[in-house]
C-alpha positions in Angstrom: 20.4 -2.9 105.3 19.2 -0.9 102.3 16.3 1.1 101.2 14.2 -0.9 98.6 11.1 -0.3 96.0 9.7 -4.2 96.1 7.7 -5.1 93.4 5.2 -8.0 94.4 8.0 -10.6 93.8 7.6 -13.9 91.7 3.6 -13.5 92.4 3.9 -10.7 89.6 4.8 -12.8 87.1 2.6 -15.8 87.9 4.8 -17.7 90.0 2.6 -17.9 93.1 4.0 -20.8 94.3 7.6 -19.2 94.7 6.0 -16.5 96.8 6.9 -17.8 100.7 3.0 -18.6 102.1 4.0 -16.7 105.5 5.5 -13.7 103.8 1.7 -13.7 101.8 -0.3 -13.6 104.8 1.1 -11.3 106.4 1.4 -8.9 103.3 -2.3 -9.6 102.9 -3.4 -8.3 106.2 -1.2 -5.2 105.3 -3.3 -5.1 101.8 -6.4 -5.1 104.0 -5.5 -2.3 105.9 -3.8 -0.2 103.4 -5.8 -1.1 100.2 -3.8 2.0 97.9 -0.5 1.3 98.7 0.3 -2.0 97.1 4.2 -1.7 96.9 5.4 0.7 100.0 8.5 1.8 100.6 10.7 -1.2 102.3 13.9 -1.9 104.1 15.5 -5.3 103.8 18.4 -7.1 105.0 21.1 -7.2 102.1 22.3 -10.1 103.3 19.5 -12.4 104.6 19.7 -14.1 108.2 18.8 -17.5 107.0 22.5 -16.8 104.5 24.6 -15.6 107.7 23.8 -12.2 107.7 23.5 -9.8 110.4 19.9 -9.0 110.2 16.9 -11.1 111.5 14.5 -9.3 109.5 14.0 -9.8 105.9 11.7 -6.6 105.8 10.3 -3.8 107.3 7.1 -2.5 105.3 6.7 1.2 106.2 3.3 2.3 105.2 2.1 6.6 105.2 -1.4 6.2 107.6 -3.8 8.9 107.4 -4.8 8.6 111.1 -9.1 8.6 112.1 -9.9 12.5 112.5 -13.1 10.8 114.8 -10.6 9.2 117.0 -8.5 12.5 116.8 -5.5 10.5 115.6 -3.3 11.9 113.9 -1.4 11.2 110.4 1.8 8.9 111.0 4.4 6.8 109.4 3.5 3.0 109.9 6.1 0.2 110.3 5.5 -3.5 110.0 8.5 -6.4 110.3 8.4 -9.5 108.5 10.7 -12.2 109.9 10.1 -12.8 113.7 7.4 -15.4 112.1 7.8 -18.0 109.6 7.4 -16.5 106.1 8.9 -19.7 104.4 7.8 -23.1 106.2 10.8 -24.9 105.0 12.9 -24.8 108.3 15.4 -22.2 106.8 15.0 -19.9 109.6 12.5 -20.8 112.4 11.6 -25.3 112.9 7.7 -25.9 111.4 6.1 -27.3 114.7 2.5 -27.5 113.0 -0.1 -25.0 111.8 -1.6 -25.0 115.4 0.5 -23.3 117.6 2.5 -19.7 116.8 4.4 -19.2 113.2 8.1 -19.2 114.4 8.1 -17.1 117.5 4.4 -16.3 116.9 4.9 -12.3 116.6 6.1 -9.4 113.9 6.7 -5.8 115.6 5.2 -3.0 114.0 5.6 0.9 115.3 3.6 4.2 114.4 6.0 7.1 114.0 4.1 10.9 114.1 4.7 12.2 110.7 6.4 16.0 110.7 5.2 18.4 108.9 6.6 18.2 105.4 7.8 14.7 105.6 7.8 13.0 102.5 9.0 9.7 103.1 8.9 7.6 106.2 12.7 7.8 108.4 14.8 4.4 108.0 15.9 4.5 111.7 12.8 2.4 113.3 14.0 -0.2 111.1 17.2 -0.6 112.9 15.7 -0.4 116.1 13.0 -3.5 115.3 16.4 -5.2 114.2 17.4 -4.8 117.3 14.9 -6.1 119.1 14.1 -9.0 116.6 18.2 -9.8 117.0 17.3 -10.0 121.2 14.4 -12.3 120.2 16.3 -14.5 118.4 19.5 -14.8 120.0 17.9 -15.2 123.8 14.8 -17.1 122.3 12.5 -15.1 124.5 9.4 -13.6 123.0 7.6 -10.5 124.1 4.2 -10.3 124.9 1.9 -7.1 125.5 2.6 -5.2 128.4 6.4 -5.6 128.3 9.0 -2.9 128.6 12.5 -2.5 127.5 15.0 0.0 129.0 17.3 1.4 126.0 19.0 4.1 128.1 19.6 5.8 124.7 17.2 8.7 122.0 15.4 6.0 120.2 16.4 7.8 116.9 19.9 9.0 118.4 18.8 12.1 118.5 18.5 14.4 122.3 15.1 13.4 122.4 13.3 12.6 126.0 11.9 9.1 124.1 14.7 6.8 125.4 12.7 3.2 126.4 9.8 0.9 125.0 6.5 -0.5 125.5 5.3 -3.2 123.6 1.3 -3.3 123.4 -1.3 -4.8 121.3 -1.6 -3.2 117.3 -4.8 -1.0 117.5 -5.5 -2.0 113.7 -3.4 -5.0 112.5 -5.4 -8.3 113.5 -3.7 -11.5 114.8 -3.8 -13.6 111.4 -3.4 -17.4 110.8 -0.8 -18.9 108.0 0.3 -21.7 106.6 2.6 -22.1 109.2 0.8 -21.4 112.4 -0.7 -17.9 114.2 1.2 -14.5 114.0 0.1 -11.8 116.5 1.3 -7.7 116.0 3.1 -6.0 118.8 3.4 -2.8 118.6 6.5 -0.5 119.7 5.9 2.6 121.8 8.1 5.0 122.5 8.3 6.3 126.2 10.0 8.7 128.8 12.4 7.2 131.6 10.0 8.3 134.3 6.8 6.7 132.7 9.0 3.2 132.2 9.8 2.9 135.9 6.1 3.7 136.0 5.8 0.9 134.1 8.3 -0.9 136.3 6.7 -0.1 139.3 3.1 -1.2 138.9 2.5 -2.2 135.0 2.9 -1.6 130.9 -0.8 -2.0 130.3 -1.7 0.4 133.3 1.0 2.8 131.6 -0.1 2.5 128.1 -4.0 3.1 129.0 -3.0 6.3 130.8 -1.0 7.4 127.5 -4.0 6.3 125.3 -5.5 9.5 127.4 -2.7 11.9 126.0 -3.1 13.0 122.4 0.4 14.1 123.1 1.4 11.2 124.4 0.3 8.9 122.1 -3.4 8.9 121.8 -5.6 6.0 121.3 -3.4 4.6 118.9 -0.2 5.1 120.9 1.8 6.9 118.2 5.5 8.1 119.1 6.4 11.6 119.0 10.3 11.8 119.1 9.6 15.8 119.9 7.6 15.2 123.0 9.2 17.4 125.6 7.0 16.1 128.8 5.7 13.1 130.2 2.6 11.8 130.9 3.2 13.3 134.4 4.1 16.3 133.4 1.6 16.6 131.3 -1.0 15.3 134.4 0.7 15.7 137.4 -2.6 14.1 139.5 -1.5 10.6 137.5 0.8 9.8 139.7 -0.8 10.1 142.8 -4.2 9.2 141.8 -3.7 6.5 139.2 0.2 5.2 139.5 0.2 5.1 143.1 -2.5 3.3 143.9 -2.4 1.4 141.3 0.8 -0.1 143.3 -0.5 0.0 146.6 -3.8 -2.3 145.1 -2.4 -4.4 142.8 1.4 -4.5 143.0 3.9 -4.6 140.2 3.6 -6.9 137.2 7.5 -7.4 137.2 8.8 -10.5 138.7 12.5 -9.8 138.3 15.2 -8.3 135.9 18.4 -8.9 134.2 20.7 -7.1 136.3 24.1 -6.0 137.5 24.9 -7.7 140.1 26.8 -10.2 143.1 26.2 -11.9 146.1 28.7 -12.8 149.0 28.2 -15.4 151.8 29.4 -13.5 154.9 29.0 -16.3 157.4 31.9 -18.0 155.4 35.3 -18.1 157.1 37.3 -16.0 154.3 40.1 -18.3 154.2 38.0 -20.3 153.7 38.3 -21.9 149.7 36.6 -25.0 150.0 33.3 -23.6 148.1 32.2 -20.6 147.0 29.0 -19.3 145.8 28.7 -20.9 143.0 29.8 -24.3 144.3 27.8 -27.4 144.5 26.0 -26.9 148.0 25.7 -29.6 151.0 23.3 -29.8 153.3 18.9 -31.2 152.8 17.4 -31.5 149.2 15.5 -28.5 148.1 11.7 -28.5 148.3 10.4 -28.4 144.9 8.9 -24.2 143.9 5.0 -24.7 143.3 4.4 -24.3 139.3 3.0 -20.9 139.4 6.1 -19.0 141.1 9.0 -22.1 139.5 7.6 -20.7 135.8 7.5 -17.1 136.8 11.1 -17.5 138.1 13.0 -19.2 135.6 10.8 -16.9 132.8 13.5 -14.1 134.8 16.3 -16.5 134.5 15.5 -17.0 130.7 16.0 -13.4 130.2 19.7 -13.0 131.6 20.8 -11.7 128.3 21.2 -8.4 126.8 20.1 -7.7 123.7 22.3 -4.6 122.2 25.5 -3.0 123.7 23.8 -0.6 125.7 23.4 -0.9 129.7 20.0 -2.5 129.6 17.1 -4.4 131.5 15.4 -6.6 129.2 12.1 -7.2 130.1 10.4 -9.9 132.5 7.2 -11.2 132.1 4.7 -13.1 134.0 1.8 -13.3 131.9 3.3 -15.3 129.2 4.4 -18.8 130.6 6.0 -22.0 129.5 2.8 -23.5 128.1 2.8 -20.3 125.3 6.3 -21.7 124.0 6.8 -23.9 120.9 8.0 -27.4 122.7 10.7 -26.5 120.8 12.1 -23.8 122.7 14.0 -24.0 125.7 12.3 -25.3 128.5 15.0 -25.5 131.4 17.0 -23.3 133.7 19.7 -24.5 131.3 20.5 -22.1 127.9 23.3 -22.5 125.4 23.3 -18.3 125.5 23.8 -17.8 128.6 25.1 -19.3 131.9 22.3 -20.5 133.4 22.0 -21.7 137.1 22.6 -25.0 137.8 19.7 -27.7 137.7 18.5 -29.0 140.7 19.7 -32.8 140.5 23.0 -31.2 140.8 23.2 -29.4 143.8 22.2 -29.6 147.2 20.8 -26.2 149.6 23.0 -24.3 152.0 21.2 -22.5 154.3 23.7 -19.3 155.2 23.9 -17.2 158.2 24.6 -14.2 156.6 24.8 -12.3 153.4 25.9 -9.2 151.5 24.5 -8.2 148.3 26.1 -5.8 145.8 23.9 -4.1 143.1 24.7 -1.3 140.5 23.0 2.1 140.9 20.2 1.2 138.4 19.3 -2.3 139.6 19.2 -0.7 143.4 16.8 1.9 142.4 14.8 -1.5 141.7 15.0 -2.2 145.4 11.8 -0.3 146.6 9.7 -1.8 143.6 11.1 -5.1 144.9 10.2 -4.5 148.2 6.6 -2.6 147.9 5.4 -4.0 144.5 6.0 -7.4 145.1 7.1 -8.8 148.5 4.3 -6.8 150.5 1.4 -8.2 147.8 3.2 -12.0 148.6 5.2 -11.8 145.4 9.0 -12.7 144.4 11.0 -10.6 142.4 14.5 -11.9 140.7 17.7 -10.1 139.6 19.5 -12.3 137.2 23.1 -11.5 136.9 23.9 -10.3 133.1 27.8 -11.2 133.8 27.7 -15.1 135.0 24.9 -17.6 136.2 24.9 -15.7 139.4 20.5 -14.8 140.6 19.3 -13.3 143.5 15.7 -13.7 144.0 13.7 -12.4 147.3 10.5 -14.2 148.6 7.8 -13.1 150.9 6.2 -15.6 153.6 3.2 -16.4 150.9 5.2 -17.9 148.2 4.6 -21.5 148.8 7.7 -24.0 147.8 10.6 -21.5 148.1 14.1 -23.4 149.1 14.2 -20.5 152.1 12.1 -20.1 155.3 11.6 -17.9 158.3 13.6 -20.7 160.1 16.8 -20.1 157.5 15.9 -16.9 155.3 19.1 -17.0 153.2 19.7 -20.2 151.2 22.0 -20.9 148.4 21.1 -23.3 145.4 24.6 -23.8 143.4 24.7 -20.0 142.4 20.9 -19.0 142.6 20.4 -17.0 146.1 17.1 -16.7 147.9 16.0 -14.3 150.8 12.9 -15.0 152.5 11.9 -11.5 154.2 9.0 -10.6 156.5 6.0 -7.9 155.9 8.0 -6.6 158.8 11.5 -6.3 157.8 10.2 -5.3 154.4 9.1 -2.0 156.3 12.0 -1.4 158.2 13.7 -2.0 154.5 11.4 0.2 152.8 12.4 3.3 155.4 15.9 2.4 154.9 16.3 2.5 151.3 14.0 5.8 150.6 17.1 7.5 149.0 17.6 5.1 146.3 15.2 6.9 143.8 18.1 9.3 143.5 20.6 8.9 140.0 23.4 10.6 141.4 26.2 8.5 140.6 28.4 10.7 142.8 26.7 9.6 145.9 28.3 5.6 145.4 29.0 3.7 147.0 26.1 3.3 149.5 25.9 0.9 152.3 22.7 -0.5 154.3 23.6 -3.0 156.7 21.2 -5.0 159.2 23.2 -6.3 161.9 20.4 -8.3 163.8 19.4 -9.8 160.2 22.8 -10.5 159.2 22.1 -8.4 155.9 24.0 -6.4 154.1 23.3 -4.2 150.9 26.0 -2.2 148.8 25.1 -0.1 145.6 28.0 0.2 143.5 29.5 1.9 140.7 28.9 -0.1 137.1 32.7 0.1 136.5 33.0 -2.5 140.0 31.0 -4.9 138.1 32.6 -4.4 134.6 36.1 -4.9 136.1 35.7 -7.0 138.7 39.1 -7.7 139.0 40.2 -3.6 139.9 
């Protein structure tokens, strides 16, 4: 990418035709809002996405905002993408469906960087990181919607700053606009702390985000990111966790119905000489019952999102707000996917109901566990870990999701590769006492064991290096 001065293009001399419509409306809505700076300073792909480059973005608009003294927000470097829509309507990038439903994926990213003292110019590095997200977009074909998160395990400037994950929310100021080419809403980046993330994680992004709205600090009402904030919101409030976090989990649950994860699953009643099938074979046994609607979308919106999206150890973000009906009919619309393995349609296979099971997780998707178990499962929920190294899922089920392929009768059942465990309000307890440790990061504490003999369960948390060499 390089650093560029645009000028208004071929509308500047006259040739408005030539200027793409969805590019237009989307520099029109950043006129309205920022009236005095016509040309602002730009970064564009040098070689554009539609041409084989690297880039999904054509541009990222980076405007100087003066902040609302009455709101007491606070002056701040203001980035817009233009690319995750349709700018050009001619199917070079993203297939016209109709100027009814969303303009390409129906979203740009924008994201309000706190402007230090004697900054001049705007830094270029949010620009990578929308292209980063934007490349995630289009190479999984999953959109974000407000309220999702995205663990980047990594400074979001490369720096040694605390900031190391997202939360993507409504833009407080840039409207959802209409084009030529369908609707285009603005989600806006916010950076966040690892401990406010598995907040996030643990109950939900909106319930997060309202809390930071609280916190000049912390964002303020306009949720700006401070790359210098030393302390999280926690920090900051120590009663939020208890008073507002806590209970917000023990009301309402977690939003999260499953992640993209590091991990296997082993059919222990097997005979281990025993090569006729494995785990990923085509099962015998009783066709599946068909999942009810609600909790089939909400599990194959997890399996969707199997892939990663940089080269960082990451959890791309599940959501259950946004289902199937949101999508452009042309988007993918099956467990299948060209990106990734997916698991194996239901025509195919048949259900084996297994006698017992062990299930290996990394250290980062066990510390998932307890969300699983008290965010989800006790509020009736499901919650899914879809494997990020092969078509492998493991998804648990309480006793009130209706249509699951496992039942009291048979709580472990095996669809090709796709695993389900049915558990009990009361097992879930006994798990919940069990697995009180795994909030702790020490990697020198693997591997860990839990093992329920009368329920034929067995949990392992691993080291990443057993899952990234599976073979040692």
């Amino acid at each position: 990418m390089d650093e560029i001065r645009p000028n208004s293009g071929a509308q500047a001399h006259g040739l408005v035709p030539l200027f793409p419509p969805g590019l237009q409306a989307i520099y029109g809505e950043c006129r309205r809002l920022y009236p005095d700076q016509a040309n602002p300073l730009q970064v564009t792909a040098i070689v554009k996405y539609w041409l084989g480059g690297p880039d999904p973005l054509d541009y990222i608009s980076m405007y100087r905002n003066m902040g609302c003294a009455a709101q007491d927000v606070q002056e701040h470097w203001h980035y817009v993408s233009f690319g995750l829509s349709d700018l050009y309507g001619d199917n070079r990038v993203h297939e016209f469906t109709g100027t009814d439903g969303p303009s390409g994926f129906g979203f740009e990213l924008t994201f309000r960087l706190k402007r230090e003292a004697g900054e001049t110019a705007p830094p270029t590095w949010p620009a990578e990181l929308m292209q980063g997200l934007a490349r995630y977009v289009f190479q999984s074909e999953n959109t974000f919607c407000s309220g999702d998160h995205v663990s980047w395990h990594s400074p979001l400037d490369n720096s040694e700053s605390r900031i190391q994950h997202m939360l993507l929310t409504e833009d407080p100021q840039i409207h959802p606009i209409q084009t030529p080419f369908g609707t285009v809403s603005f989600l806006q980046i916010v950076g966040v702390c690892a401990e406010e993330l598995q907040a996030s994680q643990q109950w939900n992004g909106q319930g997060i985000l309202e809390l930071m709205r609280g916190i000049q600090v912390a964002g303020g009402p306009w949720l700006i990111t401070d790359m210098r904030r030393g302390e999280t919101i926690f920090e900051i409030d120590p009663h939020l966790q208890q008073e507002r976090v806590d209970q917000g989990i023990e009301t309402e649950g977690s939003n999260l119905s499953g992640v993209s994860a590091k991990c296997v699953w082993d059919d222990l009643s097997r005979p281990p000489d025993d090569d006729e099938e494995d785990s990923r074979s085509i099962c015998i046994g009783s066709q599946p019952r068909r999942l009810s609607n609600k909790d089939t979308e909400q599990i194959r919106e997890t399996l969707r999102k199997g892939l990663e999206f940089n080269s960082k150890a990451a959890l791309p973000p599940i959501s259950s707000q946004k289902q199937n009906h949101d999508r452009a009919q042309s988007r993918k619309d099956s467990l299948e996917s060209e990106s990734s393995a997916a698991i194996v349609p239901h025509e195919l296979v048949r259900t084996r109901q297994l006698e017992s099971v062990h299930l290996k997780f990394n250290q980062e998707s066990g510390t998932l566990l307890p969300l699983c178990l008290r965010g989800r499962l006790l509020h009736g929920r499901h919650f899914t870990y879809k494997s990020i190294n092969g078509d492998t899922a493991i998804t648990f089920v309480s006793t009130g999701v209706e249509g699951a392929f496992a039942t009291e009768e048979h709580p472990y059942a095996a669809h090709g590769p796709w695993l389900q465990i049915l558990l009990t309000e009361e097992f879930v307890e006994q798990m919940l006492g069990d697995l009180h440790e795994l909030g702790s990061r020490d990697e020198s504490k693997l591997p860990k064991e839990y093992s329920w003999p009368e329920k034929k369960l067995k949990i392992s948390i691993l080291p990443d290096s057993v899952f990234d060499n599976p073979l040692q």
